[in-house]
Each structure stands twice: as C-alpha cells, then as structure tokens.
N, C-alpha and C positions, 0 to 999 in steps of 0.2 A: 467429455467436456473439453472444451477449448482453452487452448493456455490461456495467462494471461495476457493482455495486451501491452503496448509500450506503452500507452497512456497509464494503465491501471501500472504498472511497474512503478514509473515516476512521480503515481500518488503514492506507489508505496514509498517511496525513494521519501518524498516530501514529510508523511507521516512519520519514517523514523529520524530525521533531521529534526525537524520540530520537537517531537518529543526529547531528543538528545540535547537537543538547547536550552530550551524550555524547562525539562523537568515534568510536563506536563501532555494533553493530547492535542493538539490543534482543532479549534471550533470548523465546523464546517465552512465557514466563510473565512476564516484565513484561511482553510486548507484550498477553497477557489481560489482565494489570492494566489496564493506560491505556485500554482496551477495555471494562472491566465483564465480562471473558467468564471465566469461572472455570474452563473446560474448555480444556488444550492442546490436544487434539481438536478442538475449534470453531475455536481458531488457526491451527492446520494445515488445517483446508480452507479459510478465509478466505485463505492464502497462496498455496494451490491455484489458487485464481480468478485470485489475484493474477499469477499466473505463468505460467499459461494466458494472461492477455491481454498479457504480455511489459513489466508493469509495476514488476516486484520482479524481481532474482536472487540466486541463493545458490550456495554450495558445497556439496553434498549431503555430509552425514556431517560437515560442520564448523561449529563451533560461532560464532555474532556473522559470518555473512559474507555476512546478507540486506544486501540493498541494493536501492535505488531505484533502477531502469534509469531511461536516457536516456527513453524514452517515457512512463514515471512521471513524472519531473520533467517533464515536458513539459505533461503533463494537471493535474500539482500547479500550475504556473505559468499556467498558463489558467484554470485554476478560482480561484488566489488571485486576481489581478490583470485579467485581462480578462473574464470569466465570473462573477461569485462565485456568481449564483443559476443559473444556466444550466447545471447537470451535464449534463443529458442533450446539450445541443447541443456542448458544449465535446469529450464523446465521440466524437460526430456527426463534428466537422471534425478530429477526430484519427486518424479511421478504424479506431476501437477497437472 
C-alpha cells in the first residue's frame, strides 16, 4: 500500500485540530472548509485513504464520529515533534 499522501496528512492535520478545539468531529463540509476543498466528494475519498491506512475511524451512518485512531496520533506525533520534515520516513518506521 502506498503511504499516505500530503494532502490526506493535512486532513489528518485538520481532523485532529478541530476535534481538539471543538471537543467534537468536524462535519464533512467544514472539514472541506479548513481544506480549501469545496467538494464533499473530494472529502469522502480523502477519508477513504484515510481509513484504508487505519488512520481515522468513524461510525458509518452517524454523524461527528470521525476520529483519529491510535495509529493516526501516532504518525501525527512523529511528524509534529520528532520528524517535522521527514513524512515519508516517519511513515517508513510506522509501517504505514
């Protein structure tokens, strides 16, 4: 499987900011907002990715119940703090 991308990163980047502010998950259309992406369509397969690499979960059919898996945070905390420029390798040692 192919890492993730930079784009899917910075939804993740987005999803866990929101929820961190919020309290909450971001609806698909703010999460286009904070995105620049104006298509839910485009959102929905960028979560696709996201979900496929075991990064984000949700509750199919309900609403605010994406979240950042354990292995998301994991890549989100390697990329802030031990990695900042380094995506591709921090992926690399996370076996993504």
């Amino acid at each position: 499987m192919k890492p993730p991308s930079k784009r899917q990163l910075d939804c993740l980047r987005a999803i866990d900011s929101f929820c961190r502010e919020h309290g909450y998950s971001p609806s698909l259309r703010e999460l286009g907002r904070s995105l620049g992406i104006a298509s839910t369509n485009g959102v929905y397969e960028l979560l696709g990715g996201l979900e496929r690499h075991d990064l984000v979960t949700s509750e199919s059919w309900r609403p605010r119940t994406l979240r950042v898996s354990v292995k998301g945070a994991a890549l989100l905390h390697h990329l802030e703090f031990e990695a900042p420029f380094r995506a591709e390798a921090a992926v690399e040692e996370l076996g993504l």
